[in-house]
Biopython code that builds the backbone (N, CA, C, O; Angstrom):
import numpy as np
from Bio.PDB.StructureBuilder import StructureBuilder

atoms = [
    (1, "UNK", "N", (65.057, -87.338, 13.762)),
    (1, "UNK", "CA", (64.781, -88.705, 14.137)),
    (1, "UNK", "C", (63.321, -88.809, 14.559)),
    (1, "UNK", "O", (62.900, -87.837, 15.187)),
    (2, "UNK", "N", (62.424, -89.866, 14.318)),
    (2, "UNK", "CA", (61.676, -90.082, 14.713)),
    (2, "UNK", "C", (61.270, -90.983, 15.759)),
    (2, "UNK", "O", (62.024, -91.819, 16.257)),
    (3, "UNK", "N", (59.776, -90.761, 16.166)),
    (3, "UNK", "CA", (59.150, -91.663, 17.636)),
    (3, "UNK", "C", (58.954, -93.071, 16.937)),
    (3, "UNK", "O", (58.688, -93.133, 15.736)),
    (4, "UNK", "N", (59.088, -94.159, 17.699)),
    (4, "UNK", "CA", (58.285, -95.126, 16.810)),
    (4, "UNK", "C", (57.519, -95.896, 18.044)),
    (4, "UNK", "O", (56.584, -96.696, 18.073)),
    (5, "UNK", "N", (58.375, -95.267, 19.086)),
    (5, "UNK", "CA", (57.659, -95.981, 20.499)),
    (5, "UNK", "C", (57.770, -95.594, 21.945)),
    (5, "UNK", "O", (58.964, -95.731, 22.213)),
    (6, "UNK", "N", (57.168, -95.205, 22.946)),
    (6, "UNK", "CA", (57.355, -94.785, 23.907)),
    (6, "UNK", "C", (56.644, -95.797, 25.087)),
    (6, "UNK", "O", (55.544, -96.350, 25.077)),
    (7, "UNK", "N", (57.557, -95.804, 25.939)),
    (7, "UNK", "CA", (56.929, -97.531, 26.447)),
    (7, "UNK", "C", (57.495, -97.064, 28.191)),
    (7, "UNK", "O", (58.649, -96.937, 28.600)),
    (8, "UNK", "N", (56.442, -96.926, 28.788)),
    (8, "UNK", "CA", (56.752, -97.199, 30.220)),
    (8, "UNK", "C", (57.065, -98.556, 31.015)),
    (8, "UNK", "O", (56.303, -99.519, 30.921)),
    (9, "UNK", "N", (58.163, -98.582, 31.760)),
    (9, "UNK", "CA", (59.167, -99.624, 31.841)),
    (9, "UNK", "C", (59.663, -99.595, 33.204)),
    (9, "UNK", "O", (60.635, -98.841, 33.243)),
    (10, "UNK", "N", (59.456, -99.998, 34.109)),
    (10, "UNK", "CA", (59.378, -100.020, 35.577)),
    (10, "UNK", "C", (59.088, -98.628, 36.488)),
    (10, "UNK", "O", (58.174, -98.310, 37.249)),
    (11, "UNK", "N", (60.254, -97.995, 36.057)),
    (11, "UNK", "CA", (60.000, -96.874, 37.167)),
    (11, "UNK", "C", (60.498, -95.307, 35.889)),
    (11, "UNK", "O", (60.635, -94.097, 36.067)),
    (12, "UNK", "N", (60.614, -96.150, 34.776)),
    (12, "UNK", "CA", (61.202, -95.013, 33.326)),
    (12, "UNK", "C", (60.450, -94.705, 32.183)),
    (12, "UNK", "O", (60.012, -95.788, 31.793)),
    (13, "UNK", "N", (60.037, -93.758, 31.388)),
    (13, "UNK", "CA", (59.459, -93.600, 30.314)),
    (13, "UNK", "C", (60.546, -93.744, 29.611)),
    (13, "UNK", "O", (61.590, -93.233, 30.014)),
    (14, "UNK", "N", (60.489, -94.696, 28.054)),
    (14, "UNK", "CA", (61.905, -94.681, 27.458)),
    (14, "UNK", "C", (61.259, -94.430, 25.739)),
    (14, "UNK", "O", (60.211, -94.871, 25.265)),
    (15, "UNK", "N", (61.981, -93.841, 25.288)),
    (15, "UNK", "CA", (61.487, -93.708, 23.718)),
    (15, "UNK", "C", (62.389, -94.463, 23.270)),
    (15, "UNK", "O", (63.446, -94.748, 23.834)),
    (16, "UNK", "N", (61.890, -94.935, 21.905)),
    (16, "UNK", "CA", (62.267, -96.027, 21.015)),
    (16, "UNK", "C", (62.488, -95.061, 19.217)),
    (16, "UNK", "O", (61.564, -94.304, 18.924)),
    (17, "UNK", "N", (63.271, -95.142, 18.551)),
    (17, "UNK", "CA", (63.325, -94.755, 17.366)),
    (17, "UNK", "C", (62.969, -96.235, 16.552)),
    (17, "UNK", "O", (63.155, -97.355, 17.028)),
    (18, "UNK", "N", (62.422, -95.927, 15.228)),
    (18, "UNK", "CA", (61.958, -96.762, 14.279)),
    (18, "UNK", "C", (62.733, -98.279, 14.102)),
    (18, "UNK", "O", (62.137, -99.264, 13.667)),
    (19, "UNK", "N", (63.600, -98.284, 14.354)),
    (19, "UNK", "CA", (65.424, -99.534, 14.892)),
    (19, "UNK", "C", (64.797, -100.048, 16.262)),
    (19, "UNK", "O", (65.230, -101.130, 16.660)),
    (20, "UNK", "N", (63.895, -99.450, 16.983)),
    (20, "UNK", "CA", (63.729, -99.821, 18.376)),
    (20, "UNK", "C", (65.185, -99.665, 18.873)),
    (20, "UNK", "O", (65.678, -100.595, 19.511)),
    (21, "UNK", "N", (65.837, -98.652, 18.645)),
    (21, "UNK", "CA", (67.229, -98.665, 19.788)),
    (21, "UNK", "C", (66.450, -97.585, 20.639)),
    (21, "UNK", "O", (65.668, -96.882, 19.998)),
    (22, "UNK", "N", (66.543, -97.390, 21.811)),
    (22, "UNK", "CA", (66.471, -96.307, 23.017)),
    (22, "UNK", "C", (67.107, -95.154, 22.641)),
    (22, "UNK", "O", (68.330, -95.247, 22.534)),
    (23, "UNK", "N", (66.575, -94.031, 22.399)),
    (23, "UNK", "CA", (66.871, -92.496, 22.120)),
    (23, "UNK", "C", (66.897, -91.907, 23.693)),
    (23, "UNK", "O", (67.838, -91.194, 24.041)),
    (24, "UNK", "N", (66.044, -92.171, 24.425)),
    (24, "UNK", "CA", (66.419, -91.010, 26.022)),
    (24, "UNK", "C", (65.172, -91.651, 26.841)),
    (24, "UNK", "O", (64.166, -92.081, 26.276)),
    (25, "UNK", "N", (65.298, -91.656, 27.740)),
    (25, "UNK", "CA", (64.515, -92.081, 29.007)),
    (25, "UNK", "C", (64.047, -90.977, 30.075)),
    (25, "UNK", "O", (64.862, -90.093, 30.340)),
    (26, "UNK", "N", (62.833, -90.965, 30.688)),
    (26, "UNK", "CA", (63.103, -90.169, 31.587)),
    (26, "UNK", "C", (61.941, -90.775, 32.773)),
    (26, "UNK", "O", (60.908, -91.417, 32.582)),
    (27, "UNK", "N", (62.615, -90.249, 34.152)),
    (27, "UNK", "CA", (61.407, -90.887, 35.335)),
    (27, "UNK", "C", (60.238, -90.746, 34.778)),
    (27, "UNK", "O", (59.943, -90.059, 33.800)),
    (28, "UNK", "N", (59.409, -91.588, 35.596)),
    (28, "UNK", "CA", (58.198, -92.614, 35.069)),
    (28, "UNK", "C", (56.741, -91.567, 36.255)),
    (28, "UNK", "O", (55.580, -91.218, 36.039)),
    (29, "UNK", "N", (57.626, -91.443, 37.354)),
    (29, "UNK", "CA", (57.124, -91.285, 38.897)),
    (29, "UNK", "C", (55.667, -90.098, 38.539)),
    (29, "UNK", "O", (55.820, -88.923, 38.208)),
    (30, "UNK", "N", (55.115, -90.386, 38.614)),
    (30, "UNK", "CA", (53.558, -89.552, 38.646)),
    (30, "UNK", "C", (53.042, -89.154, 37.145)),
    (30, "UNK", "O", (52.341, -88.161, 36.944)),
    (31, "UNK", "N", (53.436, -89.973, 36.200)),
    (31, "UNK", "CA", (53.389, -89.098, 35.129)),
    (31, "UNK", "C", (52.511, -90.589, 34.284)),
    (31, "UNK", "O", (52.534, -91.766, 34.645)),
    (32, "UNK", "N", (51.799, -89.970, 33.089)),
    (32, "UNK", "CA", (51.039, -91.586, 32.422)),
    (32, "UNK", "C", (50.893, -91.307, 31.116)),
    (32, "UNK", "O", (50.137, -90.456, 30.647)),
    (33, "UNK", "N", (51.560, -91.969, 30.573)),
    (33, "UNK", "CA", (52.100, -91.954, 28.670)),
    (33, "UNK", "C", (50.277, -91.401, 27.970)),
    (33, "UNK", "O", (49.511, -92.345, 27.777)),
    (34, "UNK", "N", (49.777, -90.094, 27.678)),
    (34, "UNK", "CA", (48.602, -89.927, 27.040)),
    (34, "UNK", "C", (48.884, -90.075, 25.329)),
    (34, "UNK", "O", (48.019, -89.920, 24.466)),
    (35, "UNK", "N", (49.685, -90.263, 25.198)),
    (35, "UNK", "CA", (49.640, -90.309, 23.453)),
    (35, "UNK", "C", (51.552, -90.260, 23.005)),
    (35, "UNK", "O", (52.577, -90.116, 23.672)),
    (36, "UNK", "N", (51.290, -90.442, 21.729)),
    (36, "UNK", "CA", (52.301, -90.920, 20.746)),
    (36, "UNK", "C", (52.181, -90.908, 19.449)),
    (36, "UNK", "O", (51.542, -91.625, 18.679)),
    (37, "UNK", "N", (53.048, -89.777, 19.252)),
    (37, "UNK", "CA", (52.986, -89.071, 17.619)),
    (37, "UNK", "C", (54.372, -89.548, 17.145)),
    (37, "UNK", "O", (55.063, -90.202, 17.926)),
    (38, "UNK", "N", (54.973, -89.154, 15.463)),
    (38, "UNK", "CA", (56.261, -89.031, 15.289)),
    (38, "UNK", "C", (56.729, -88.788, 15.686)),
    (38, "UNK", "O", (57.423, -89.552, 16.355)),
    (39, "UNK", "N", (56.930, -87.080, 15.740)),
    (39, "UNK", "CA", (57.527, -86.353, 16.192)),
    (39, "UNK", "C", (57.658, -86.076, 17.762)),
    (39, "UNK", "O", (58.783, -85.630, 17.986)),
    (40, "UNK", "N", (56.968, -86.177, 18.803)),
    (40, "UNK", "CA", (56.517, -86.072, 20.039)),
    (40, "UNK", "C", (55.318, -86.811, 20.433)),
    (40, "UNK", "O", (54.464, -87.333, 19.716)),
    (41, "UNK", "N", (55.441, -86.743, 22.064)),
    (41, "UNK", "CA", (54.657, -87.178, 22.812)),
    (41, "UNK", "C", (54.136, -86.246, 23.787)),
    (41, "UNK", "O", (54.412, -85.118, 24.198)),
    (42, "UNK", "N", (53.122, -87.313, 24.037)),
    (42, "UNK", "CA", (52.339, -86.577, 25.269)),
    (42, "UNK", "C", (51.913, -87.157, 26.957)),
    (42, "UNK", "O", (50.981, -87.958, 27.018)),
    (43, "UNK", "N", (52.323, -86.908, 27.740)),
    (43, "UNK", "CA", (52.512, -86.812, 29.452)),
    (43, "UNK", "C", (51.136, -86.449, 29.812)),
    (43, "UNK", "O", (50.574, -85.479, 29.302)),
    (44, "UNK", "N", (50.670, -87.094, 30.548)),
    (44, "UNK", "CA", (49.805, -86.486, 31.991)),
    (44, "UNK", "C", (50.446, -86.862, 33.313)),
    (44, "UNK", "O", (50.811, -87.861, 33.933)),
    (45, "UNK", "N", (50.388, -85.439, 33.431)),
    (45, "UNK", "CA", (51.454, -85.133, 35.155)),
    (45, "UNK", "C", (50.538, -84.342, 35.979)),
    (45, "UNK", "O", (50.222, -83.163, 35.819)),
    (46, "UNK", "N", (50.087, -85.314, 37.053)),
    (46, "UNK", "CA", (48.935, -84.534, 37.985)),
    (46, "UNK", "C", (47.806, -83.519, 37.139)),
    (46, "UNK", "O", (47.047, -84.102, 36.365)),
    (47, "UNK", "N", (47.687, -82.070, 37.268)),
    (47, "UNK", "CA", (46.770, -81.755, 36.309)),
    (47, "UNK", "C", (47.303, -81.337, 35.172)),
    (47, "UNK", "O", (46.739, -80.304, 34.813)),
    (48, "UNK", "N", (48.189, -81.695, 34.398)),
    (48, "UNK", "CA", (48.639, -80.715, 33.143)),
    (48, "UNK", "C", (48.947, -81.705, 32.249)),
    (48, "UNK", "O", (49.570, -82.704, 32.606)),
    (49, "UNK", "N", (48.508, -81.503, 30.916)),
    (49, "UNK", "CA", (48.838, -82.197, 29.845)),
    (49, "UNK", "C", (50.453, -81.672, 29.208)),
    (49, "UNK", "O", (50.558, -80.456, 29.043)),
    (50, "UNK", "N", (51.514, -82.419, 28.906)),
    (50, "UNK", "CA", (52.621, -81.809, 28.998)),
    (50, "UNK", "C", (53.204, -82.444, 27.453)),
    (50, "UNK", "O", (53.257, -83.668, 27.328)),
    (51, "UNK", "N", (53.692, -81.411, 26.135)),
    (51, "UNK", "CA", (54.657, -82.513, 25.316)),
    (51, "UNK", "C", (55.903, -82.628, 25.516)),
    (51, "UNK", "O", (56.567, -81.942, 26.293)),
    (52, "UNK", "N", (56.322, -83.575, 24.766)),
    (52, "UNK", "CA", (57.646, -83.575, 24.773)),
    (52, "UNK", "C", (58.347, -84.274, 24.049)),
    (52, "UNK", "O", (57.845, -85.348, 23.716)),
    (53, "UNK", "N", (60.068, -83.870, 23.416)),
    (53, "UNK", "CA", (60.365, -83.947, 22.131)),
    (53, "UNK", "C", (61.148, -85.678, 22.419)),
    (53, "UNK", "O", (61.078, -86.152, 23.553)),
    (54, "UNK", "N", (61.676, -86.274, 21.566)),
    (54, "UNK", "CA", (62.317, -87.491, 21.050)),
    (54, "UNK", "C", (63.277, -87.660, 22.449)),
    (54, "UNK", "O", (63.208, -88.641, 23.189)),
    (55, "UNK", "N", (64.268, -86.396, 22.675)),
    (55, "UNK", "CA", (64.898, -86.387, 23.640)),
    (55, "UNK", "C", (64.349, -86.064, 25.513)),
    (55, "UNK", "O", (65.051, -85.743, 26.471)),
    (56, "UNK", "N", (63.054, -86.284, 25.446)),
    (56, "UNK", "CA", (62.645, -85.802, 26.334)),
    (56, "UNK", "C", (62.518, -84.432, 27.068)),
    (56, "UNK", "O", (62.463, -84.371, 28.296)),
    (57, "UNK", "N", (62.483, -83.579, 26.439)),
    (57, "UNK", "CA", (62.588, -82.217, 26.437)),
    (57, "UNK", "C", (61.434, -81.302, 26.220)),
    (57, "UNK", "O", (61.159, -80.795, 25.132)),
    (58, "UNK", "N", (60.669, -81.097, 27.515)),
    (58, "UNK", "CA", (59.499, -80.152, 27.590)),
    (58, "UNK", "C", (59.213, -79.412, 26.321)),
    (58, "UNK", "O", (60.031, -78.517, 26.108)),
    (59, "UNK", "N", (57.831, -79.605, 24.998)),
    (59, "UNK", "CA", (58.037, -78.535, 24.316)),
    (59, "UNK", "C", (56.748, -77.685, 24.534)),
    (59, "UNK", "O", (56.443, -76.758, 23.784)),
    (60, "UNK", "N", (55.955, -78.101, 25.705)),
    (60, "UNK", "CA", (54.561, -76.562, 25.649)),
    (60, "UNK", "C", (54.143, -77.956, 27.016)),
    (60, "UNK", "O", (54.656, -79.050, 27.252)),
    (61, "UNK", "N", (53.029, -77.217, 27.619)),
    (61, "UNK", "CA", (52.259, -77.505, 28.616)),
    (61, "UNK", "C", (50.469, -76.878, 28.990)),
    (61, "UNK", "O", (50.170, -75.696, 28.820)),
    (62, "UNK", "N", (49.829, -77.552, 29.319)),
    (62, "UNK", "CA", (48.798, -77.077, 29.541)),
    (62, "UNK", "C", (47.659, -77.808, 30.267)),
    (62, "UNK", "O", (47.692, -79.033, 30.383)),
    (63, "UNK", "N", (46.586, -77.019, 30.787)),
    (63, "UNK", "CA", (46.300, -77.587, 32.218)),
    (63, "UNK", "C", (45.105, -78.756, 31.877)),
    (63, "UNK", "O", (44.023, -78.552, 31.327)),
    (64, "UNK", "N", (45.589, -79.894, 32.323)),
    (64, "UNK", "CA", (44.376, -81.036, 31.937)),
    (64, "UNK", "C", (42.794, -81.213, 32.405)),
    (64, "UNK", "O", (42.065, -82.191, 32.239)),
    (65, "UNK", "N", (42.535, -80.093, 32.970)),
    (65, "UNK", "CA", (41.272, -80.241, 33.959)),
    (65, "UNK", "C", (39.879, -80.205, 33.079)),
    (65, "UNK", "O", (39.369, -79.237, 32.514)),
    (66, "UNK", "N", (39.520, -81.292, 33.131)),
    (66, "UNK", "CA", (38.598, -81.632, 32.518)),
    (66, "UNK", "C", (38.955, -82.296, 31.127)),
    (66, "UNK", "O", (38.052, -82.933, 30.583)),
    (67, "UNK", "N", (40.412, -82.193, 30.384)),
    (67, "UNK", "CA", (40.036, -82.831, 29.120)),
    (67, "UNK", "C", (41.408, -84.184, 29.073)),
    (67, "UNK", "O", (42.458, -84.487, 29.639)),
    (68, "UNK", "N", (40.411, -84.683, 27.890)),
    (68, "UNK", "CA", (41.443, -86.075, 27.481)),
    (68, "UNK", "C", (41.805, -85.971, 26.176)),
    (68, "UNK", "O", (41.187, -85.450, 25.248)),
    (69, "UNK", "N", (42.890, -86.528, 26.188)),
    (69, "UNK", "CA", (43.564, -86.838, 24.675)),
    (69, "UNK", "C", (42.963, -87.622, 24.253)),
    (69, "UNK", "O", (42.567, -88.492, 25.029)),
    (70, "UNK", "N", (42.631, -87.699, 22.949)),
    (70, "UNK", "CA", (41.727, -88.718, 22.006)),
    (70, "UNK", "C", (42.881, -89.298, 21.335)),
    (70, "UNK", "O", (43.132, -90.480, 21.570)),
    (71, "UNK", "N", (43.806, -88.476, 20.334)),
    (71, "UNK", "CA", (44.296, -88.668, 19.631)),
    (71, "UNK", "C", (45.419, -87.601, 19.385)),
    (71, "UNK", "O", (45.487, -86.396, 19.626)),
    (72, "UNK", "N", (46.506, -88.752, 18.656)),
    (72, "UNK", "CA", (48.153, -88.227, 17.973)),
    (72, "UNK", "C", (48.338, -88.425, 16.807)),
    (72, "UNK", "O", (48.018, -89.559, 16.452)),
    (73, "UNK", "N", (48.775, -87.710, 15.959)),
    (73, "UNK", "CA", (49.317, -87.729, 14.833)),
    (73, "UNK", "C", (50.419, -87.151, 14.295)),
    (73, "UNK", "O", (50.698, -86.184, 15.005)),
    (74, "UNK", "N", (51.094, -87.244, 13.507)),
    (74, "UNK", "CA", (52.213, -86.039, 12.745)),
    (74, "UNK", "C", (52.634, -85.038, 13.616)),
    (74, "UNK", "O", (53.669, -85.349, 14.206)),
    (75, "UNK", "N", (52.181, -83.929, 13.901)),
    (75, "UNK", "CA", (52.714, -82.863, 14.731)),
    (75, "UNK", "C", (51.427, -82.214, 15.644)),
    (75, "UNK", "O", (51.451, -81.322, 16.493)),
    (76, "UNK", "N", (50.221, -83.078, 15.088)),
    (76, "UNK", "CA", (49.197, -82.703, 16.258)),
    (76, "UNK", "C", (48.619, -83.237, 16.791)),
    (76, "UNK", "O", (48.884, -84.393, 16.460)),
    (77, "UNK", "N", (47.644, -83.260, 17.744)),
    (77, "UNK", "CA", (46.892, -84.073, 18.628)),
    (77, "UNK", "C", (45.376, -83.877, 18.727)),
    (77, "UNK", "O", (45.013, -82.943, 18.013)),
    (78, "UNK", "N", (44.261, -84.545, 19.476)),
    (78, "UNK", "CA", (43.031, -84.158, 19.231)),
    (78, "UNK", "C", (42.622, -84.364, 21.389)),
    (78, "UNK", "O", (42.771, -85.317, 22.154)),
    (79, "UNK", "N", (42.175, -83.142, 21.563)),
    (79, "UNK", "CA", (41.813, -83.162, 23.177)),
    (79, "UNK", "C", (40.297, -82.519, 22.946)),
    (79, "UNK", "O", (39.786, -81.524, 22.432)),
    (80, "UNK", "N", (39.713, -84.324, 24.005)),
    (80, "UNK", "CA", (38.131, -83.796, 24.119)),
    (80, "UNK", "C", (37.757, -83.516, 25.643)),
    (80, "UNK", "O", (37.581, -84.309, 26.568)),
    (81, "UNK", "N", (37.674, -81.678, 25.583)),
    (81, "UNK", "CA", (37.114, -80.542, 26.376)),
    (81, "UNK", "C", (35.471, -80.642, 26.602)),
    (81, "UNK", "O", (34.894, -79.911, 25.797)),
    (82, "UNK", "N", (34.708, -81.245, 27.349)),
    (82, "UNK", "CA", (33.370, -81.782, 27.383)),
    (82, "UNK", "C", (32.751, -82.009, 26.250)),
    (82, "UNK", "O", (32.438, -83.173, 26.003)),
    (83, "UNK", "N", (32.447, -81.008, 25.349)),
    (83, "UNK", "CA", (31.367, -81.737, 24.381)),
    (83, "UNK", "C", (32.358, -81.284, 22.894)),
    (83, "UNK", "O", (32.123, -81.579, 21.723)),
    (84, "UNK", "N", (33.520, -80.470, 23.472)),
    (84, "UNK", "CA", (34.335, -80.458, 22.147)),
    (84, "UNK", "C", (35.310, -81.236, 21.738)),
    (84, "UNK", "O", (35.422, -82.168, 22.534)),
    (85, "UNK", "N", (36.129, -81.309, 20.813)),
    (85, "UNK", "CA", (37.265, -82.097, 19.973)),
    (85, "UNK", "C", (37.623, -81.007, 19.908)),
    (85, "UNK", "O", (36.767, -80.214, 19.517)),
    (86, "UNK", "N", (39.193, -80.363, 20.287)),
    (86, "UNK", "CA", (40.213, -79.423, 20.025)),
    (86, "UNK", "C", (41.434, -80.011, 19.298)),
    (86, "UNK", "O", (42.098, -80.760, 20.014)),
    (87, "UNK", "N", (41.744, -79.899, 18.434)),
    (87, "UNK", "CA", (42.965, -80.362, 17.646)),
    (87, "UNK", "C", (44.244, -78.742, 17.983)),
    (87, "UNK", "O", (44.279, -77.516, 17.880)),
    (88, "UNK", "N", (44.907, -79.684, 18.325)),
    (88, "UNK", "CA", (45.686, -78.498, 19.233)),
    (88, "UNK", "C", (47.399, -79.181, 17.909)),
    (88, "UNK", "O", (47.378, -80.292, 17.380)),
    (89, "UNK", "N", (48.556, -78.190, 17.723)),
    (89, "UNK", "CA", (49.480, -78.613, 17.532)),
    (89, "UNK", "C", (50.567, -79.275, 18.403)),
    (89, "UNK", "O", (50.056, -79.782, 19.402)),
    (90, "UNK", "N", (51.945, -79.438, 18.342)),
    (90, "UNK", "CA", (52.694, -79.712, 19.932)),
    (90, "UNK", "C", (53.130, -79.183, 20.800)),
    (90, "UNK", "O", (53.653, -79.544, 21.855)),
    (91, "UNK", "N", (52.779, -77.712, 20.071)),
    (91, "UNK", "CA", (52.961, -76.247, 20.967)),
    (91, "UNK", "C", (51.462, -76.138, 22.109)),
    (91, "UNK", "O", (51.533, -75.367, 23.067)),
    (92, "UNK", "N", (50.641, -76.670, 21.962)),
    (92, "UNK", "CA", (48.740, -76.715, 22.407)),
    (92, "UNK", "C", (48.754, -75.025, 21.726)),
    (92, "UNK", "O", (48.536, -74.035, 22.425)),
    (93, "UNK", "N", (49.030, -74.978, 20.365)),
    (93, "UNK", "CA", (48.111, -73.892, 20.003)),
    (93, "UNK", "C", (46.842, -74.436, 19.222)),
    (93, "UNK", "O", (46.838, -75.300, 18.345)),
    (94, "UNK", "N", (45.952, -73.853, 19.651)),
    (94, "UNK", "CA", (44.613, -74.433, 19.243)),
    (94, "UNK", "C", (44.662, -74.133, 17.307)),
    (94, "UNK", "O", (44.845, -73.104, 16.657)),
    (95, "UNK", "N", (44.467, -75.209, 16.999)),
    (95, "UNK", "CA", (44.120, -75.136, 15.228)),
    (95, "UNK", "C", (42.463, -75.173, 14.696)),
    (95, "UNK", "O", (42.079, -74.516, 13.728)),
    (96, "UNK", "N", (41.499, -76.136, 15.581)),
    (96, "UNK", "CA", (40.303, -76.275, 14.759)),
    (96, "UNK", "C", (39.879, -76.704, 16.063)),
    (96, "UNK", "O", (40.671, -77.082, 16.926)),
    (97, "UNK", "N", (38.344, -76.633, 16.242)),
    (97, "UNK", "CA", (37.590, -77.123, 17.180)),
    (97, "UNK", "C", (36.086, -77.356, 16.556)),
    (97, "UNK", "O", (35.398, -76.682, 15.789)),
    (98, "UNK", "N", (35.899, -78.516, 17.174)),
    (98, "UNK", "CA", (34.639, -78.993, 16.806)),
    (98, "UNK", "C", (33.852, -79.958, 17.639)),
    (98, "UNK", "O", (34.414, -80.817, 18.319)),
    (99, "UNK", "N", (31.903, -79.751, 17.562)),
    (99, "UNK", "CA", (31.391, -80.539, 18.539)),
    (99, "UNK", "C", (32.098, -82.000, 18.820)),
    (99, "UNK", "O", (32.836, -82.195, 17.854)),
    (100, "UNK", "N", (32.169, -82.886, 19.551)),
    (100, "UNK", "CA", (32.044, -83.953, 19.815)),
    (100, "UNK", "C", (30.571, -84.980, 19.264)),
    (100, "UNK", "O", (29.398, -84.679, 19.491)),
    (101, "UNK", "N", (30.926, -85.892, 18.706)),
    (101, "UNK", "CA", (29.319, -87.149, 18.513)),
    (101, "UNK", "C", (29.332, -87.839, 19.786)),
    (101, "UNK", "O", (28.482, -88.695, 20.033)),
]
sb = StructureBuilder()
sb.init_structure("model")
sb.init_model(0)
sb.init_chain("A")
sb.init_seg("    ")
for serial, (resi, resn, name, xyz) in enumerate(atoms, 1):
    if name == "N":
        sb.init_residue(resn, " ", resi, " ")
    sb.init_atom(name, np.array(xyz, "f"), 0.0, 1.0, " ", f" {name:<3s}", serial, name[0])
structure = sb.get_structure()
């Protein structure tokens, strides 16, 4: 199944499948929607960039200090580390890195 939407909603993060019916929800409390792929998403929770699957289910973690998510796609993401662009998969294994413009 796929993402088609992940939408913070009072005090809940709730994912949406392509139907917009609700697939799984989970507390909202310290955490701030950084991105939205098909397949998964991505959490910032205090310092750690965190994914996680359709059902809400932790799939890798890693520490946010200093970088931001740029970008989601398909099964990977793009995090800019000061002057780099890291395209990381949803595991954060690093795939390609390159300067920043």
């Amino acid at each position: 199944m796929s993402i088609s939407n992940v939408a913070h909603e009072g005090t809940w993060i709730k994912v949406y499948d392509e139907r917009s019916k609700k697939i799984s929800e989970m507390a909202a409390h310290g955490r701030e929607i950084a991105g939205i792929a098909g397949e998964f998403f991505v959490i910032e929770e205090g310092n750690w960039l965190k994914t996680y699957d359709e059902h809400c289910r932790k799939i890798a973690e890693m520490s946010s200090n200093g970088k931001t998510v740029v970008a989601t796609s398909g099964h990977t993401l793009i995090v800019k580390d000061g002057i780099w662009l890291n395209t990381y998969d949803q595991n954060f294994k690093k795939l390609s890195i390159r300067a920043a413009r």
